[in-house]
C-alpha positions as CSV (number, residue, x, y, z in Angstrom):
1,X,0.0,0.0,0.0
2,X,1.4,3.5,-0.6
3,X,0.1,6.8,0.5
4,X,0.7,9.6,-2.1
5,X,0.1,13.2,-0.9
6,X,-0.2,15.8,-3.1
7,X,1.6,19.1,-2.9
8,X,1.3,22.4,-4.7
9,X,3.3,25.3,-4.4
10,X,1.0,26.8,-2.0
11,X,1.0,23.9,0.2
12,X,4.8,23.8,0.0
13,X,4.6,28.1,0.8
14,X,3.0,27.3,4.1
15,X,4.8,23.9,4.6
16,X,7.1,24.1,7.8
17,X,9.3,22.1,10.4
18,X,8.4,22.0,14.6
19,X,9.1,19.9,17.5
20,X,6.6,18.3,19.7
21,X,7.2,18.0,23.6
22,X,3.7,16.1,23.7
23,X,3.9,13.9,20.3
24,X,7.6,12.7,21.6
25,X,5.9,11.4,24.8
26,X,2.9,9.5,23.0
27,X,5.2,7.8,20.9
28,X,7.9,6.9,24.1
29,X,4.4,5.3,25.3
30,X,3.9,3.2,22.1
31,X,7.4,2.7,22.4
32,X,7.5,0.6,25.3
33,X,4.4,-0.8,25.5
34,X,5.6,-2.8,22.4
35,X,8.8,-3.5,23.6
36,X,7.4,-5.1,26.3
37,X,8.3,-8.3,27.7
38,X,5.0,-10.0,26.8
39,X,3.5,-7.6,24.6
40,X,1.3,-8.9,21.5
41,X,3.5,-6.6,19.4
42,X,6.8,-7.4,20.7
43,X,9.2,-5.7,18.5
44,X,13.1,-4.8,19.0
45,X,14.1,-1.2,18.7
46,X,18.1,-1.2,18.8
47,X,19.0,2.4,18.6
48,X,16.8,2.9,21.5
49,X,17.5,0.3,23.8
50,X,19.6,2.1,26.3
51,X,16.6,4.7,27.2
52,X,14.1,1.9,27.2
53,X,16.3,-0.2,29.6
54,X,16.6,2.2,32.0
55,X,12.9,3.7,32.1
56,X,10.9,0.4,32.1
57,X,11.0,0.1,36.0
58,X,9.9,4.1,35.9
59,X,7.2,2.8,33.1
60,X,6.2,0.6,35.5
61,X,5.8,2.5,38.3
62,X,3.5,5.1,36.0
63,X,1.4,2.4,35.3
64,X,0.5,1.7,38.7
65,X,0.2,5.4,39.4
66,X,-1.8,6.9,36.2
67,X,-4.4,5.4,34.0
68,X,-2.4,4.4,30.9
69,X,-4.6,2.0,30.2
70,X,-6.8,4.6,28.7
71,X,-4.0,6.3,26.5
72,X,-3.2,3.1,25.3
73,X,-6.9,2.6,24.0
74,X,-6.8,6.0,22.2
75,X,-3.7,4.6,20.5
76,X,-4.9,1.8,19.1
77,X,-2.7,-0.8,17.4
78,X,-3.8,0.5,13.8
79,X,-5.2,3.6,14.3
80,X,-5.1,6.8,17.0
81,X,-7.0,9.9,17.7
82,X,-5.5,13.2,16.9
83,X,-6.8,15.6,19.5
84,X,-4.1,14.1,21.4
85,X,-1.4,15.1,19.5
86,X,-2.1,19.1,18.3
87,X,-0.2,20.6,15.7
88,X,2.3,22.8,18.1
89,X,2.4,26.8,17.2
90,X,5.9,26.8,16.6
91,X,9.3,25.5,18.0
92,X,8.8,26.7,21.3
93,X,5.7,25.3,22.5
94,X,6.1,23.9,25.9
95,X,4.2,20.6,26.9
96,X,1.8,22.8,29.0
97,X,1.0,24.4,25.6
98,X,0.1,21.5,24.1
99,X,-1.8,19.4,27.2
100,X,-4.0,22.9,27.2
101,X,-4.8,22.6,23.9
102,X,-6.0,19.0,24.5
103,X,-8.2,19.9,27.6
104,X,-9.9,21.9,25.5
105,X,-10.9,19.4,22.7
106,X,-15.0,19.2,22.4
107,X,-16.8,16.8,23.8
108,X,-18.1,16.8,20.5
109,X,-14.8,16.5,18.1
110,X,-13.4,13.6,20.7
111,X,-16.1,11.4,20.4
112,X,-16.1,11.4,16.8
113,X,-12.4,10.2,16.9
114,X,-13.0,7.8,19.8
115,X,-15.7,6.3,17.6
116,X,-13.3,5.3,14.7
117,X,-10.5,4.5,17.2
118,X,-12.8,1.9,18.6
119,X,-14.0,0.6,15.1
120,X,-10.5,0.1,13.7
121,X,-8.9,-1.3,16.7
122,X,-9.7,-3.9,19.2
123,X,-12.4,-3.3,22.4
124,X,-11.2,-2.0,25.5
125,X,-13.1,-3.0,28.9
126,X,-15.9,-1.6,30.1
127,X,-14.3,0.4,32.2
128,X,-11.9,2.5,30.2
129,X,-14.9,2.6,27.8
130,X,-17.3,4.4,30.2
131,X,-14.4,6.9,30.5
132,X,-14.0,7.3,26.8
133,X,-17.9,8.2,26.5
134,X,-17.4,10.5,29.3
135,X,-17.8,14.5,28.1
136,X,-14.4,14.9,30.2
137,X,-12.5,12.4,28.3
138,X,-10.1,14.9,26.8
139,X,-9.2,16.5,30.2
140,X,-9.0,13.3,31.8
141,X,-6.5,12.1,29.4
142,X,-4.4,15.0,29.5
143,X,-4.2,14.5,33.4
144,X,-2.6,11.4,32.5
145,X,-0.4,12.7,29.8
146,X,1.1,15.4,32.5
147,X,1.7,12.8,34.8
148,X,3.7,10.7,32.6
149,X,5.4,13.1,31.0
150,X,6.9,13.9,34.5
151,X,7.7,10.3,35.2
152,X,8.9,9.4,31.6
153,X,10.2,12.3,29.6
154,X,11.0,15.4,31.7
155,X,14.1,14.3,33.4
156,X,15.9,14.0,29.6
157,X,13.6,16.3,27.8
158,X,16.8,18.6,27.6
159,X,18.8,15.8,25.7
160,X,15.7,15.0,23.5
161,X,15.1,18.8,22.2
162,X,18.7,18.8,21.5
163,X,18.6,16.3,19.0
164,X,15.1,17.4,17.9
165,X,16.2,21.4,17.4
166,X,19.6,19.8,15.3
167,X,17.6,18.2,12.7
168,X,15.0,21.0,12.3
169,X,18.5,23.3,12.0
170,X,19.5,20.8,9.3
171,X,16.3,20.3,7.3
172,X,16.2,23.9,7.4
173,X,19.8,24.9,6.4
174,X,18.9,22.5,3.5
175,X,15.7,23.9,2.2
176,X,17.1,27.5,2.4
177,X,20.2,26.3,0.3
178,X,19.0,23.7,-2.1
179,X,14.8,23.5,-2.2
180,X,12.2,20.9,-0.5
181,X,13.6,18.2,-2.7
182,X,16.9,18.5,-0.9
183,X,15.4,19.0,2.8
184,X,13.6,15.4,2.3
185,X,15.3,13.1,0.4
186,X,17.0,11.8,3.7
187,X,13.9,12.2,6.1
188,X,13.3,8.3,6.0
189,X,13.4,5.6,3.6
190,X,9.6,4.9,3.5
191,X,9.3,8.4,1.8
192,X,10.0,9.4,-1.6
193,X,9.5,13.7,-2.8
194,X,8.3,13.3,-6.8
195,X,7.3,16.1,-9.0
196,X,3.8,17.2,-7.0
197,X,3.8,15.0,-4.6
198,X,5.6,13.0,-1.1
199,X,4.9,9.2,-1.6
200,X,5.0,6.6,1.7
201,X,5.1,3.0,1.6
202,X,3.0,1.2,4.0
203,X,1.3,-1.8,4.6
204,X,-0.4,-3.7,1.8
205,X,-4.1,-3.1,1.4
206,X,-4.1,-0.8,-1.9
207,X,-3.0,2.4,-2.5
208,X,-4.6,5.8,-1.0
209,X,-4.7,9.7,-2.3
210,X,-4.3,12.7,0.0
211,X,-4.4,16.6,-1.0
212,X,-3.3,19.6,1.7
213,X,-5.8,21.8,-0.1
214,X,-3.5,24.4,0.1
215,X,-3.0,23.9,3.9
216,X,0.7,23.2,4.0
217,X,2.4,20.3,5.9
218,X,3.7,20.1,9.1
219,X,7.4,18.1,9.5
220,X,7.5,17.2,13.1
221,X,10.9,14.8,13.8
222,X,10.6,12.5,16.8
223,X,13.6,10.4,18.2
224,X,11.2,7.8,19.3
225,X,9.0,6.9,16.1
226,X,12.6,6.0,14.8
227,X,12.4,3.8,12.4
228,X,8.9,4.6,11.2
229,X,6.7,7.5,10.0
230,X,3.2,9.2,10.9
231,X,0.6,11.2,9.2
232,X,-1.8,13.1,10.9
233,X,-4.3,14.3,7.5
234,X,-8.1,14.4,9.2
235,X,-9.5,17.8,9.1
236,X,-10.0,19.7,11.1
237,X,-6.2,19.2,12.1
238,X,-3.6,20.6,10.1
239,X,-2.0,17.6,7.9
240,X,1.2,16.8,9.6
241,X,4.2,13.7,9.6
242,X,6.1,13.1,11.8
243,X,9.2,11.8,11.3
244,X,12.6,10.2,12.4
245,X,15.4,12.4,13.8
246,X,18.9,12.4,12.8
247,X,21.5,10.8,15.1
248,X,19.0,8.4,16.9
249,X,21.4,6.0,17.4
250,X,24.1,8.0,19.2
251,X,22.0,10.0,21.1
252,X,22.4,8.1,24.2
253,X,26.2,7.4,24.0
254,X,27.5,10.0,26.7
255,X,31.5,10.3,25.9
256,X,33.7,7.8,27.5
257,X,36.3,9.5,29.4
258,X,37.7,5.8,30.1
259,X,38.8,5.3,26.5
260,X,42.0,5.6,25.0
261,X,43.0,9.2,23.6
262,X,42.6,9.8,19.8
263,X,44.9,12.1,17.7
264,X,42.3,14.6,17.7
265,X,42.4,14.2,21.4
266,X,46.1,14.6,21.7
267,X,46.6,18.0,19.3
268,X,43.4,19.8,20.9
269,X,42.4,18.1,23.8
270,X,39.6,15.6,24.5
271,X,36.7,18.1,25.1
272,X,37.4,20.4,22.3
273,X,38.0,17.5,20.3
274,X,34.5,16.4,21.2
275,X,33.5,19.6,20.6
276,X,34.7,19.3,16.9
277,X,33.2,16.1,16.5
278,X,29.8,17.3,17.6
279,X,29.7,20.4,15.4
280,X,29.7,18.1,11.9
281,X,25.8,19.8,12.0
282,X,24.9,23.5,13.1
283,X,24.3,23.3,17.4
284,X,23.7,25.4,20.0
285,X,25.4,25.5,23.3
286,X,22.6,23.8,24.6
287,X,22.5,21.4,22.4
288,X,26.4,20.9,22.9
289,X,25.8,20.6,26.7
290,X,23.2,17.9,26.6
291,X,24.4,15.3,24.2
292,X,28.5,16.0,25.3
293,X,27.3,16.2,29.1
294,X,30.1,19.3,29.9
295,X,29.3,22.3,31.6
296,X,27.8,25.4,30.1
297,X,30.7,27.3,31.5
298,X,33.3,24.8,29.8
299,X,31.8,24.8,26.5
300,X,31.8,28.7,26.3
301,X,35.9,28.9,26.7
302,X,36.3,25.6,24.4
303,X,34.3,27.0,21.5
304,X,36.1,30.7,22.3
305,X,39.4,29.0,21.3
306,X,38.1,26.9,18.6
307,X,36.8,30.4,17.4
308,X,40.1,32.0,17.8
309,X,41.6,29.3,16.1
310,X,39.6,29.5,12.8
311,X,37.8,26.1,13.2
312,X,34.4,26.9,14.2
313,X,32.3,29.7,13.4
314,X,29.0,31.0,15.0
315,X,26.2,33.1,13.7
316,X,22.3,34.0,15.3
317,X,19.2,31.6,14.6
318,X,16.0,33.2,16.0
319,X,16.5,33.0,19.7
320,X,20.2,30.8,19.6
321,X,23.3,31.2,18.7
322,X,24.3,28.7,16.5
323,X,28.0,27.2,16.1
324,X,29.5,24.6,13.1
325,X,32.7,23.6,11.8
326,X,34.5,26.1,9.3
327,X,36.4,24.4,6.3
328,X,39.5,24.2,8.3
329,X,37.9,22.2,11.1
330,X,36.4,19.8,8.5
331,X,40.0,19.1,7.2
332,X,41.1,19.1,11.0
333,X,38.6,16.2,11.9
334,X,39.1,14.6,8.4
335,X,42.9,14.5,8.8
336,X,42.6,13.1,12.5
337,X,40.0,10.4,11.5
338,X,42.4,9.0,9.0
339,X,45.4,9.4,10.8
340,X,43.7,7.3,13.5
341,X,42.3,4.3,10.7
342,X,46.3,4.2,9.0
């Protein structure tokens, strides 16, 4: 089966990138309740292994605390509800944002998508369905969403956005420089941009036909749908995919200050070597400080010399201040890296 959406010009005018605080915890949610031990739909996800390892017992704990029981049922195994995943303003919406705009769903608008959740997917109990009938079902869920987005998510949300905000700097950097073709060729490998229109492969089952209408598309990336893809198209939400981030895989690896030094170690030292490493895509010093775990105070004198030195440069992005490698620190890292493979 393949999903083709069509795309004019206008949609591709109002198309834009964004990061989700709320869609991010939804799909941690799927992720480990079908990773599992037990689970029907017990599936391996390598490159995140090491945060589901360490937040099952947490997961756990949640489950005995909060009602996930009836998130779960609004996620169904084929098909979910979309007032619980709004379309986010902009980059900077906070999780409160979002939950807000979920509490105020109507009663009217979440029944209708509770209704085809429960046709397409298999019956919950009685009780979780007396709570999805209930006028309050969209506050009561986002109750349960706050509370497990303080168990699960808020203690490495800062690690998260910093992978998130590097691939929106990247798509973007690519869209300003070479077009929309450019900015998703690499987005995953289930999508494919042709003249007019962004193609998916899915499941078999026959193939399916969207238009935007003029309404654009939202590109949300997500570290934890990794390796799949998600559309959001049913009015009246604003089309949207979401999609995986880059770097998944590493994203947990904090540095090893155990191992043995590497030349690029040796010549600049093993934090601003780090540094140089990191900077292969645009970053903030954020960013820098959560996926490198050094000090805000550290980074600022590291990337001062590096500056200094003609191997980074820096420039303003909305609110940040972004830093990459300059040409020299590209040869720099190219000329350690195979130095250290001869």
């Amino acid at each position: 089966m393949a999903l083709r959406i069509k795309v004019s010009k206008e949609d591709l005018a109002m198309s834009r990138f964004a990061i989700s605080p709320l869609w991010e915890l939804t799909c941690a949610l799927g992720r480990l309740t079908e990773t599992a031990p037990g689970s029907a739909r017990r599936r391996t996800v390598e490159a995140l292994e090491p945060w589901l390892a360490r937040t099952r017992a947490r997961y756990q704990a949640l489950a005995c605390e909060a009602d996930i029981e009836v998130i779960h049922a609004l996620y169904g195994e084929h098909y979910g509800v979309d007032f619980l995943s709004p379309v986010p303003a902009d980059v900077s919406s906070t999780i409160g944002d979002l939950l807000a705009q979920v509490r105020s769903t109507p009663p009217d608008q979440a029944h209708r998508e509770i209704a085809e959740v429960l046709r397409r997917n298999r019956e919950p109990g009685p009780r979780v369905r007396r709570i999805l009938a209930s006028d309050q079902v969209a506050e009561y869920a986002a109750d349960v969403l706050a509370v497990a987005w303080q168990a699960l998510i808020e203690p490495e949300w800062p690690t998260l956005r910093a992978i998130l905000e590097r691939d929106v700097v990247h798509r973007a950097g690519q869209l300003a420089a070479k077009g929309w073709a450019a900015a998703l060729a690499d987005l995953t490998t289930r999508l494919e941009w042709r003249a007019g229109s962004i193609e998916c492969a899915r499941a078999p089952g026959g193939d399916e036909d969207a238009e935007l209408g003029g309404r654009g598309l939202l590109f949300v990336p997500s570290v934890f749908i990794w390796p799949g893809v998600a559309f959001s198209l049913e009015p009246p939400w604003p089309p949207a995919v979401v999609y995986p981030a880059r770097g998944v895989a590493a994203l947990w690896e904090q540095p090893d200050k155990t191992a043995p030094s590497r030349p690029l170690d040796r010549l600049v030292g093993r934090s601003r070597a780090a540094i140089l490493l990191a900077l292969e895509q645009p970053a903030s010093t954020t960013q820098l400080a959560a996926t490198l775990g050094q000090s805000l105070g550290g980074l600022g004198g590291h990337l001062s010399v590096l500056r200094s030195a003609g191997l980074v440069t820096r420039a303003r992005s909305g609110r940040s201040v972004l830093y990459w490698r300059t040409p020299a620190g590209d040869t720099l890292v190219a000329a350690a890296y195979g130095t250290a493979g001869a």
